[in-house]
C-alpha positions as CSV (number, residue, x, y, z in Angstrom):
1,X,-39.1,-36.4,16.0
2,X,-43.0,-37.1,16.5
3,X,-45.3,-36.1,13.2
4,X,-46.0,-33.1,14.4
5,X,-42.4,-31.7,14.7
6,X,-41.8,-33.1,11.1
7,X,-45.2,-31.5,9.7
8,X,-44.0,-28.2,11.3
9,X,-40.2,-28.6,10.4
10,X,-41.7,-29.3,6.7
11,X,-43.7,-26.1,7.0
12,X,-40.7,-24.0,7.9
13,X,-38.7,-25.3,5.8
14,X,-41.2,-23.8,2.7
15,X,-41.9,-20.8,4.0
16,X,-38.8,-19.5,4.9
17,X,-37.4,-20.9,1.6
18,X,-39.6,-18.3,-0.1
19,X,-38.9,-15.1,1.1
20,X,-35.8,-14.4,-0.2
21,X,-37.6,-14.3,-4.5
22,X,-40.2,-11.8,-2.2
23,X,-37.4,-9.8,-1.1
24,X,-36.0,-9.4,-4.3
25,X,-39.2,-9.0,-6.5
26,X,-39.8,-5.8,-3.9
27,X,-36.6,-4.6,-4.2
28,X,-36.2,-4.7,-7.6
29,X,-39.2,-2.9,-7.5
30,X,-38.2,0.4,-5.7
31,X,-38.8,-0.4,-2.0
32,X,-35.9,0.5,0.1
33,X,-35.0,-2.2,2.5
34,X,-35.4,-0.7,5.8
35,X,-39.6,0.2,4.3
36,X,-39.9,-3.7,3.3
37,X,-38.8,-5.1,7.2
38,X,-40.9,-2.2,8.2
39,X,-44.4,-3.5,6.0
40,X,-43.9,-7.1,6.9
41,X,-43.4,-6.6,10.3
42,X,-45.9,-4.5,11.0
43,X,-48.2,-6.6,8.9
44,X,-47.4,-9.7,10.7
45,X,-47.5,-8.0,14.3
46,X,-51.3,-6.9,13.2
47,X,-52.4,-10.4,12.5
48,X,-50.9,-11.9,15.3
49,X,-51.7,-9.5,18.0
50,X,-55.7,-9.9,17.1
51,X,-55.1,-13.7,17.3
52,X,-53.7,-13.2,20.9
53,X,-55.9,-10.9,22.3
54,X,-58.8,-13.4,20.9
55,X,-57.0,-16.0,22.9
56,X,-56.9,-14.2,26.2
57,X,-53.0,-14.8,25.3
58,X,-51.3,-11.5,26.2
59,X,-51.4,-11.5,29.7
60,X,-48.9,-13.8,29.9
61,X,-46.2,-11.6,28.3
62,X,-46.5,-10.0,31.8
63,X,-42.3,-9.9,33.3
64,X,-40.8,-10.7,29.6
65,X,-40.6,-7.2,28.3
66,X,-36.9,-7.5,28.1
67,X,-36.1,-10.4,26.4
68,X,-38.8,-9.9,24.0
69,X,-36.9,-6.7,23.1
70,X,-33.7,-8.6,22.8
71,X,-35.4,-11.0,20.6
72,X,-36.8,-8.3,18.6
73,X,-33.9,-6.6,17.9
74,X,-31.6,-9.9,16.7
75,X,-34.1,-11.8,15.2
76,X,-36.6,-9.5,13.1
77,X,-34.8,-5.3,13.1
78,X,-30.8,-6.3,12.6
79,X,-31.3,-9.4,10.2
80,X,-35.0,-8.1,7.8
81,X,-33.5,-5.0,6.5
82,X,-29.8,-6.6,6.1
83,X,-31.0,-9.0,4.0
84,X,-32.9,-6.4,1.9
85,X,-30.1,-4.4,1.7
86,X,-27.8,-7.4,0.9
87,X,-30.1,-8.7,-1.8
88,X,-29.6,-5.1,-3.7
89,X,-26.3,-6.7,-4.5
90,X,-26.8,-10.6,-4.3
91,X,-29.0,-13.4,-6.2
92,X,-32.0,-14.5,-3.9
93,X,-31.0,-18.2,-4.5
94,X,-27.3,-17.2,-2.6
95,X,-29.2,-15.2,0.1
96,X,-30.9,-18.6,1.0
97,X,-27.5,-20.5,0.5
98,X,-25.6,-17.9,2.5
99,X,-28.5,-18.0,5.6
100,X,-27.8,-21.9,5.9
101,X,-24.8,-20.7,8.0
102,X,-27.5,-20.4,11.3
103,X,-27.3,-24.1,12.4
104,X,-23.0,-23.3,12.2
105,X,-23.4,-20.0,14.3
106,X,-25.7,-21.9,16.9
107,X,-23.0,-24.5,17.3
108,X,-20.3,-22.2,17.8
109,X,-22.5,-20.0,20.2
110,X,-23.9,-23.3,22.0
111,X,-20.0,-24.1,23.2
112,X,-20.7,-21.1,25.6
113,X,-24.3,-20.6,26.3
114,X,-25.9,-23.8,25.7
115,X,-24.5,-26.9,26.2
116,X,-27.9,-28.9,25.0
117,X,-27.7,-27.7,21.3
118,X,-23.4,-28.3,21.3
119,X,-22.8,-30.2,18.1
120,X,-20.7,-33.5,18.1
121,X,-19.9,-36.6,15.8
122,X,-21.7,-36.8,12.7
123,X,-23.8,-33.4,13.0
124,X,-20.3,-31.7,14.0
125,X,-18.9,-32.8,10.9
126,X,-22.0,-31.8,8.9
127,X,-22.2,-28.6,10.1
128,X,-18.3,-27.8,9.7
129,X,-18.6,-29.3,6.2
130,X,-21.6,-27.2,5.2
131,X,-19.7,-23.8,6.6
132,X,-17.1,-25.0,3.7
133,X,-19.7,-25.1,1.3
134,X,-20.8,-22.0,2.0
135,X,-17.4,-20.2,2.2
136,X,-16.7,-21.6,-1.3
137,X,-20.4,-20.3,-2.7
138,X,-19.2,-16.9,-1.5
139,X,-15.7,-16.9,-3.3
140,X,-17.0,-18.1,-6.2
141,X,-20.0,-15.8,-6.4
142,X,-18.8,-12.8,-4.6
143,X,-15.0,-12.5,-4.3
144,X,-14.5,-10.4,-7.4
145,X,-17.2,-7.5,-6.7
146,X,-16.8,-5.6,-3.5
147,X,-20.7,-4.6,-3.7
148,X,-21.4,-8.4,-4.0
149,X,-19.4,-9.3,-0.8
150,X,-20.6,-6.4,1.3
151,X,-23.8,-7.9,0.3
152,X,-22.7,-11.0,1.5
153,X,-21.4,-9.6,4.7
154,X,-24.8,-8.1,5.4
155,X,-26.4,-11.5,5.3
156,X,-24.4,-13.3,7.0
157,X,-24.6,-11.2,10.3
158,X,-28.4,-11.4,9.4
159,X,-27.7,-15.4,9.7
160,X,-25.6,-14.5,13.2
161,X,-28.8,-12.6,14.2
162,X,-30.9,-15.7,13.2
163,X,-28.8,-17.8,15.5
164,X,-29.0,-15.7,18.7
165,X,-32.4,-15.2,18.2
166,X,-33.7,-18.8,18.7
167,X,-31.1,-19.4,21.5
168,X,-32.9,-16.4,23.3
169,X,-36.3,-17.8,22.3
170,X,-35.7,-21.1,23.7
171,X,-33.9,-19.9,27.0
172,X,-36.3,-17.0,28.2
173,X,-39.1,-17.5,26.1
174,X,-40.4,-21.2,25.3
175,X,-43.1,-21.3,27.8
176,X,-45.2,-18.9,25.6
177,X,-47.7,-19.1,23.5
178,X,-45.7,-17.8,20.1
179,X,-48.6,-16.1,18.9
180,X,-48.1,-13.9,21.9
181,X,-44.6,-13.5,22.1
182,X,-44.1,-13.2,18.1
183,X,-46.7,-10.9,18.2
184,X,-45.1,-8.6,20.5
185,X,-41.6,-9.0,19.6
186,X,-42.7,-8.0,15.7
187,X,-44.6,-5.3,17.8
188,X,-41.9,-3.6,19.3
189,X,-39.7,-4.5,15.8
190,X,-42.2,-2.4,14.1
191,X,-41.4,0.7,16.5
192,X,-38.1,0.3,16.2
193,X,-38.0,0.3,12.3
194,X,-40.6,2.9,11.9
195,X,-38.0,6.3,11.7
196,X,-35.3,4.1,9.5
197,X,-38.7,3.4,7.3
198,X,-40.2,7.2,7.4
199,X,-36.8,8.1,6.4
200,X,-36.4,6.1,3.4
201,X,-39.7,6.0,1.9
202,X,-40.4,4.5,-1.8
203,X,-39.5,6.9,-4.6
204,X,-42.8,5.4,-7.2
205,X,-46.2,3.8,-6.3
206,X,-45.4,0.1,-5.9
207,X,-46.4,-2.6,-8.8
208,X,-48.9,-5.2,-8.5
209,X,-46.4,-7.6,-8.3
210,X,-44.4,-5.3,-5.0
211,X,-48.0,-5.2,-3.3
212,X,-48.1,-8.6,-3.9
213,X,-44.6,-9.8,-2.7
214,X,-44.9,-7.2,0.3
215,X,-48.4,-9.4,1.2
216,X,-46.5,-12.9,1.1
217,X,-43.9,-11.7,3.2
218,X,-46.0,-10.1,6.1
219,X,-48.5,-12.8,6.2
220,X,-47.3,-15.7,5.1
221,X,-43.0,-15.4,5.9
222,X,-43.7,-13.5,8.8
223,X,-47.0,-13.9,10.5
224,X,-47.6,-17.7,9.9
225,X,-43.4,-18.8,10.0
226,X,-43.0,-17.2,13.2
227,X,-46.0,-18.9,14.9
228,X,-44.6,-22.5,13.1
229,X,-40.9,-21.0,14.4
230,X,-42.2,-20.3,17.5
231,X,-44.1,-24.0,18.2
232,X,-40.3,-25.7,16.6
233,X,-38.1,-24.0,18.9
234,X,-40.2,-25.1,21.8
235,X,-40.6,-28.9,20.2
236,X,-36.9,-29.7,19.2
237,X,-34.5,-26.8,20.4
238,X,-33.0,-24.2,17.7
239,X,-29.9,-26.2,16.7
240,X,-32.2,-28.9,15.0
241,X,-35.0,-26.5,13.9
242,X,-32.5,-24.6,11.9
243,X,-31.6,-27.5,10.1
244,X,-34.5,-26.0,8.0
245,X,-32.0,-23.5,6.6
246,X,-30.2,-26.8,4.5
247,X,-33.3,-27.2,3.1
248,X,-34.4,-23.9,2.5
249,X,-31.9,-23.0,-0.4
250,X,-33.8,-25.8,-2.5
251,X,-37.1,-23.9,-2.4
252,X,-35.5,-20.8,-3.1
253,X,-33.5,-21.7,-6.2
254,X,-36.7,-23.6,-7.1
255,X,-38.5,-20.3,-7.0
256,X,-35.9,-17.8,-8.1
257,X,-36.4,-15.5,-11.0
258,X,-33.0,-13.7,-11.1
259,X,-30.0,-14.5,-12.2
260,X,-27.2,-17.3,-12.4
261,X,-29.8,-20.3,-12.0
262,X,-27.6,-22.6,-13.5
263,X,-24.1,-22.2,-11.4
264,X,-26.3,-21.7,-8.3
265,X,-28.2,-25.0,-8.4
266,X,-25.2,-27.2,-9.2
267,X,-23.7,-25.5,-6.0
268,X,-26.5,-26.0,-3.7
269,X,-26.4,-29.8,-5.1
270,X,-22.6,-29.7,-3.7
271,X,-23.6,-27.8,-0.8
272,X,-26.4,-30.2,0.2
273,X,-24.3,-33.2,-0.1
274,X,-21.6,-31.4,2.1
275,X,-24.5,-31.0,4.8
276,X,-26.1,-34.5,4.7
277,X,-24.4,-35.8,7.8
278,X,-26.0,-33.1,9.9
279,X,-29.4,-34.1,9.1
280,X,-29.7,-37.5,10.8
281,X,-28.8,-35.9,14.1
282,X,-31.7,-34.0,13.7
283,X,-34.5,-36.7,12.8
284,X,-33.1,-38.9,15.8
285,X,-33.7,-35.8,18.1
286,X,-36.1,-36.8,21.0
287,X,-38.6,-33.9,22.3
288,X,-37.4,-31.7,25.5
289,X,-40.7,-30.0,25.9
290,X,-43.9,-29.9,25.4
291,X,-44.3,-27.0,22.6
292,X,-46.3,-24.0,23.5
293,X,-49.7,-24.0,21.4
294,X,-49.6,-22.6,17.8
Protein backbone atom coordinates (compact mmCIF):
# COMPACT_ATOMS: atom_id res chain seq x y z
CA UNK A 1 0.00 0.00 0.00
CA UNK A 2 1.49 3.65 -0.78
CA UNK A 3 1.86 6.00 2.65
CA UNK A 4 -1.12 7.43 2.17
CA UNK A 5 -3.38 4.20 2.29
CA UNK A 6 -1.31 3.21 5.40
CA UNK A 7 -1.78 6.86 7.12
CA UNK A 8 -5.55 6.48 6.33
CA UNK A 9 -5.78 2.67 7.25
CA UNK A 10 -3.94 3.80 10.63
CA UNK A 11 -6.52 6.45 11.03
CA UNK A 12 -9.39 4.06 10.72
CA UNK A 13 -8.10 1.78 12.50
CA UNK A 14 -8.28 4.46 15.81
CA UNK A 15 -11.27 5.82 15.20
CA UNK A 16 -13.37 3.09 14.71
CA UNK A 17 -11.61 1.31 17.61
CA UNK A 18 -13.19 4.00 19.82
CA UNK A 19 -16.62 4.10 19.44
CA UNK A 20 -17.75 1.16 20.97
CA UNK A 21 -16.33 2.84 25.11
CA UNK A 22 -18.72 5.99 23.47
CA UNK A 23 -21.53 3.71 22.93
CA UNK A 24 -21.40 2.39 26.10
CA UNK A 25 -20.53 5.49 28.23
CA UNK A 26 -24.04 6.87 26.46
CA UNK A 27 -25.90 3.98 27.14
CA UNK A 28 -25.07 3.50 30.39
CA UNK A 29 -26.14 6.81 30.74
CA UNK A 30 -29.85 6.61 29.77
CA UNK A 31 -29.85 7.15 25.92
CA UNK A 32 -31.87 4.60 24.21
CA UNK A 33 -30.07 3.24 21.27
CA UNK A 34 -32.14 4.05 18.34
CA UNK A 35 -31.71 8.25 19.95
CA UNK A 36 -27.69 7.63 19.96
CA UNK A 37 -27.59 6.40 15.93
CA UNK A 38 -30.06 9.15 15.56
CA UNK A 39 -27.54 12.21 17.29
CA UNK A 40 -24.50 10.92 15.62
CA UNK A 41 -25.82 10.65 12.48
CA UNK A 42 -27.45 13.61 12.16
CA UNK A 43 -24.39 15.31 13.73
CA UNK A 44 -22.10 13.92 11.27
CA UNK A 45 -24.48 14.47 8.15
CA UNK A 46 -24.47 18.45 9.34
CA UNK A 47 -20.73 18.68 9.23
CA UNK A 48 -20.33 16.98 6.20
CA UNK A 49 -23.05 18.41 4.14
CA UNK A 50 -21.52 22.14 4.81
CA UNK A 51 -18.18 20.72 3.75
CA UNK A 52 -19.79 19.55 0.39
CA UNK A 53 -21.80 22.31 -0.49
CA UNK A 54 -18.47 24.55 0.19
CA UNK A 55 -16.83 22.24 -2.28
CA UNK A 56 -19.37 22.65 -5.08
CA UNK A 57 -19.47 18.71 -4.22
CA UNK A 58 -23.15 17.81 -4.28
CA UNK A 59 -23.96 18.06 -7.76
CA UNK A 60 -22.43 15.08 -8.46
CA UNK A 61 -24.66 12.87 -6.30
CA UNK A 62 -26.92 13.64 -9.33
CA UNK A 63 -28.36 9.61 -10.66
CA UNK A 64 -27.09 7.88 -7.27
CA UNK A 65 -30.13 8.44 -5.10
CA UNK A 66 -30.65 4.74 -4.96
CA UNK A 67 -27.69 3.20 -3.90
CA UNK A 68 -26.94 5.92 -1.54
CA UNK A 69 -30.17 4.69 0.12
CA UNK A 70 -29.10 1.16 -0.01
CA UNK A 71 -25.87 2.22 1.59
CA UNK A 72 -27.67 4.17 4.16
CA UNK A 73 -29.72 1.66 5.22
CA UNK A 74 -26.87 -1.40 5.64
CA UNK A 75 -24.18 0.63 6.69
CA UNK A 76 -25.32 3.48 9.18
CA UNK A 77 -29.70 2.70 10.19
CA UNK A 78 -29.53 -1.49 10.59
CA UNK A 79 -25.85 -1.72 12.10
CA UNK A 80 -25.70 2.03 14.66
CA UNK A 81 -28.73 1.24 16.74
CA UNK A 82 -27.95 -2.69 16.79
CA UNK A 83 -24.90 -2.15 18.25
CA UNK A 84 -26.39 0.15 20.82
CA UNK A 85 -28.85 -2.05 21.62
CA UNK A 86 -26.34 -4.98 21.69
CA UNK A 87 -23.98 -3.18 24.02
CA UNK A 88 -27.07 -2.87 26.69
CA UNK A 89 -26.12 -6.48 27.15
CA UNK A 90 -22.38 -6.92 26.07
CA UNK A 91 -18.72 -5.39 27.12
CA UNK A 92 -17.57 -2.65 24.62
CA UNK A 93 -14.18 -4.46 24.32
CA UNK A 94 -16.37 -7.86 22.83
CA UNK A 95 -18.46 -5.42 20.59
CA UNK A 96 -15.11 -4.48 18.93
CA UNK A 97 -14.01 -8.25 18.99
CA UNK A 98 -17.30 -9.43 17.68
CA UNK A 99 -17.32 -6.52 14.64
CA UNK A 100 -13.85 -8.05 13.46
CA UNK A 101 -16.16 -10.68 11.74
CA UNK A 102 -16.59 -7.86 8.55
CA UNK A 103 -13.46 -8.88 6.58
CA UNK A 104 -15.11 -12.84 7.08
CA UNK A 105 -18.56 -11.70 5.83
CA UNK A 106 -16.84 -9.75 2.82
CA UNK A 107 -15.12 -12.94 1.87
CA UNK A 108 -18.06 -15.05 1.92
CA UNK A 109 -20.22 -12.32 0.07
CA UNK A 110 -17.18 -11.68 -2.46
CA UNK A 111 -17.57 -15.61 -3.70
CA UNK A 112 -20.82 -14.20 -5.37
CA UNK A 113 -20.63 -10.57 -5.98
CA UNK A 114 -17.10 -9.70 -6.23
CA UNK A 115 -14.59 -11.73 -7.47
CA UNK A 116 -11.66 -8.92 -6.84
CA UNK A 117 -12.03 -8.95 -2.88
CA UNK A 118 -12.37 -13.28 -2.96
CA UNK A 119 -10.02 -14.39 -0.25
CA UNK A 120 -7.31 -17.22 -0.98
CA UNK A 121 -4.07 -18.72 0.53
CA UNK A 122 -2.70 -17.17 3.39
CA UNK A 123 -5.53 -14.35 3.86
CA UNK A 124 -8.15 -17.35 3.38
CA UNK A 125 -6.65 -19.01 6.21
CA UNK A 126 -6.47 -15.82 8.31
CA UNK A 127 -9.76 -14.87 7.84
CA UNK A 128 -11.27 -18.59 8.56
CA UNK A 129 -9.02 -18.69 11.58
CA UNK A 130 -10.07 -15.38 13.03
CA UNK A 131 -14.01 -16.41 12.44
CA UNK A 132 -12.81 -19.27 15.06
CA UNK A 133 -11.53 -16.86 17.28
CA UNK A 134 -14.41 -15.08 17.30
CA UNK A 135 -16.94 -17.96 17.61
CA UNK A 136 -14.88 -19.07 20.73
CA UNK A 137 -14.96 -15.24 22.31
CA UNK A 138 -18.78 -15.64 22.02
CA UNK A 139 -19.11 -19.11 23.75
CA UNK A 140 -17.01 -18.19 26.28
CA UNK A 141 -18.52 -14.76 26.96
CA UNK A 142 -21.98 -15.18 25.94
CA UNK A 143 -23.19 -18.80 25.83
CA UNK A 144 -24.59 -18.88 29.37
CA UNK A 145 -26.88 -15.65 29.28
CA UNK A 146 -29.54 -15.46 26.66
CA UNK A 147 -29.55 -11.46 26.96
CA UNK A 148 -25.73 -11.64 26.38
CA UNK A 149 -26.09 -13.71 23.07
CA UNK A 150 -29.01 -11.78 21.65
CA UNK A 151 -26.70 -9.05 22.22
CA UNK A 152 -24.27 -10.79 20.42
CA UNK A 153 -26.62 -11.59 17.66
CA UNK A 154 -27.48 -7.96 17.24
CA UNK A 155 -23.90 -7.13 16.45
CA UNK A 156 -23.02 -9.49 14.43
CA UNK A 157 -25.74 -8.62 11.79
CA UNK A 158 -24.43 -5.09 12.46
CA UNK A 159 -20.89 -6.58 11.27
CA UNK A 160 -23.02 -8.31 8.09
CA UNK A 161 -24.35 -4.78 7.52
CA UNK A 162 -20.70 -3.42 7.71
CA UNK A 163 -19.76 -5.83 5.00
CA UNK A 164 -22.46 -5.11 2.44
CA UNK A 165 -22.06 -1.74 2.96
CA UNK A 166 -18.51 -1.25 1.58
CA UNK A 167 -19.09 -3.76 -1.17
CA UNK A 168 -21.99 -1.34 -2.25
CA UNK A 169 -19.62 1.61 -1.69
CA UNK A 170 -17.02 0.41 -3.87
CA UNK A 171 -19.32 -1.03 -6.69
CA UNK A 172 -21.77 2.02 -7.22
CA UNK A 173 -20.18 4.58 -5.36
CA UNK A 174 -16.23 5.03 -5.48
CA UNK A 175 -16.10 7.65 -7.98
CA UNK A 176 -17.39 10.20 -5.34
CA UNK A 177 -16.11 12.51 -3.39
CA UNK A 178 -16.97 10.77 0.24
CA UNK A 179 -17.68 13.89 1.71
CA UNK A 180 -20.58 14.01 -0.66
CA UNK A 181 -21.82 10.67 -0.64
CA UNK A 182 -21.24 10.12 3.26
CA UNK A 183 -22.85 13.22 3.65
CA UNK A 184 -25.99 12.22 2.07
CA UNK A 185 -26.17 8.66 2.86
CA UNK A 186 -25.98 9.84 6.88
CA UNK A 187 -28.57 12.35 5.45
CA UNK A 188 -31.12 10.14 4.43
CA UNK A 189 -29.98 7.76 7.69
CA UNK A 190 -31.03 10.54 9.75
CA UNK A 191 -34.62 10.52 8.13
CA UNK A 192 -34.96 7.21 8.46
CA UNK A 193 -34.05 7.02 12.21
CA UNK A 194 -35.83 10.07 13.16
CA UNK A 195 -39.61 8.32 14.20
CA UNK A 196 -37.55 5.17 15.86
CA UNK A 197 -35.62 8.19 17.84
CA UNK A 198 -38.90 10.55 18.59
CA UNK A 199 -40.30 7.35 19.87
CA UNK A 200 -37.78 6.48 22.32
CA UNK A 201 -36.63 9.63 23.69
CA UNK A 202 -34.12 9.82 26.91
CA UNK A 203 -35.98 9.33 30.17
CA UNK A 204 -33.23 12.17 32.28
CA UNK A 205 -31.15 15.16 30.94
CA UNK A 206 -27.88 13.58 29.76
CA UNK A 207 -24.42 13.85 31.85
CA UNK A 208 -21.52 15.70 30.94
CA UNK A 209 -19.86 12.75 30.25
CA UNK A 210 -23.23 11.45 27.57
CA UNK A 211 -22.88 14.98 25.92
CA UNK A 212 -19.53 14.30 25.67
CA UNK A 213 -19.49 10.74 24.34
CA UNK A 214 -22.60 11.66 21.95
CA UNK A 215 -19.98 14.61 20.49
CA UNK A 216 -16.97 12.00 19.83
CA UNK A 217 -19.28 9.77 18.12
CA UNK A 218 -21.00 12.28 15.60
CA UNK A 219 -17.85 14.10 14.84
CA UNK A 220 -15.09 12.30 15.26
CA UNK A 221 -16.62 8.15 14.62
CA UNK A 222 -18.91 9.36 12.31
CA UNK A 223 -18.19 12.59 10.48
CA UNK A 224 -14.29 12.23 10.12
CA UNK A 225 -14.26 7.94 9.85
CA UNK A 226 -16.58 7.98 7.10
CA UNK A 227 -14.71 10.61 5.05
CA UNK A 228 -11.22 8.43 5.95
CA UNK A 229 -13.77 5.14 5.09
CA UNK A 230 -14.81 6.67 2.19
CA UNK A 231 -11.04 7.75 0.59
CA UNK A 232 -9.92 3.60 1.83
CA UNK A 233 -12.58 1.93 0.09
CA UNK A 234 -11.75 3.83 -3.06
CA UNK A 235 -7.72 3.29 -2.43
CA UNK A 236 -7.54 -0.56 -1.49
CA UNK A 237 -11.07 -2.20 -1.98
CA UNK A 238 -13.30 -3.18 1.33
CA UNK A 239 -11.84 -6.59 1.91
CA UNK A 240 -8.33 -5.04 2.82
CA UNK A 241 -9.76 -1.87 4.46
CA UNK A 242 -11.64 -3.95 6.81
CA UNK A 243 -8.70 -5.45 7.94
CA UNK A 244 -8.93 -2.44 10.23
CA UNK A 245 -11.54 -4.38 12.31
CA UNK A 246 -8.30 -6.88 13.60
CA UNK A 247 -6.95 -4.02 14.81
CA UNK A 248 -9.61 -2.24 16.15
CA UNK A 249 -10.37 -4.53 19.18
CA UNK A 250 -6.83 -3.39 20.58
CA UNK A 251 -7.95 0.24 20.83
CA UNK A 252 -10.98 -0.64 22.28
CA UNK A 253 -9.89 -2.94 25.10
CA UNK A 254 -7.18 -0.22 25.48
CA UNK A 255 -9.88 2.23 26.14
CA UNK A 256 -12.65 0.28 27.79
CA UNK A 257 -14.00 1.19 31.17
CA UNK A 258 -16.39 -1.75 31.79
CA UNK A 259 -16.13 -4.85 32.71
CA UNK A 260 -14.03 -8.22 32.35
CA UNK A 261 -10.72 -6.41 31.17
CA UNK A 262 -8.63 -9.13 32.14
CA UNK A 263 -10.32 -12.39 30.24
CA UNK A 264 -11.07 -9.99 27.32
CA UNK A 265 -7.49 -8.83 26.59
CA UNK A 266 -5.84 -12.34 26.87
CA UNK A 267 -8.60 -13.27 24.19
CA UNK A 268 -8.00 -10.62 21.84
CA UNK A 269 -4.08 -11.62 22.28
CA UNK A 270 -5.37 -15.22 21.02
CA UNK A 271 -7.67 -13.75 18.64
CA UNK A 272 -4.99 -11.52 17.02
CA UNK A 273 -2.54 -14.19 16.65
CA UNK A 274 -5.37 -16.33 15.06
CA UNK A 275 -5.70 -13.36 12.41
CA UNK A 276 -2.07 -12.55 11.62
CA UNK A 277 -1.95 -14.42 8.34
CA UNK A 278 -4.57 -12.27 6.97
CA UNK A 279 -2.66 -9.13 7.41
CA UNK A 280 0.20 -9.54 4.91
CA UNK A 281 -2.29 -9.93 2.16
CA UNK A 282 -3.33 -6.74 2.92
CA UNK A 283 0.05 -4.69 3.09
CA UNK A 284 1.07 -6.44 -0.28
CA UNK A 285 -2.28 -5.05 -1.80
CA UNK A 286 -1.42 -2.81 -4.92
CA UNK A 287 -3.92 0.25 -5.57
CA UNK A 288 -7.06 -0.31 -8.16
CA UNK A 289 -7.98 3.30 -8.16
CA UNK A 290 -7.22 6.47 -7.74
CA UNK A 291 -9.23 7.42 -4.36
CA UNK A 292 -11.79 10.05 -4.58
CA UNK A 293 -10.56 13.24 -2.63
CA UNK A 294 -11.10 13.38 1.22
Amino acid sequence: MSARSWALFAGMSLVWGIPYLFIKVAVDGGMPPAFIAWVRVTLAAAILLVLAKRAGLLPSLRGKGRWLLVYALVEICIPFPLIAAGEQHVSSGLTAILIAAVPLFIALLAIRFDPEERATGSRLVGLVVGLVGVIVLMGLDVAGDSDELLGAVAILIAALGYAIGPMTLKAKLAELDPRATMGASLLIAAIVLTPFAAADLPDENPSASVIASLLVLGVVCTALAFVIFGALIADIGPGRALVITYVNPVVAVARRRDRRPAADHRRLVALDRRAAPALPQSSAATRRSNPAGA
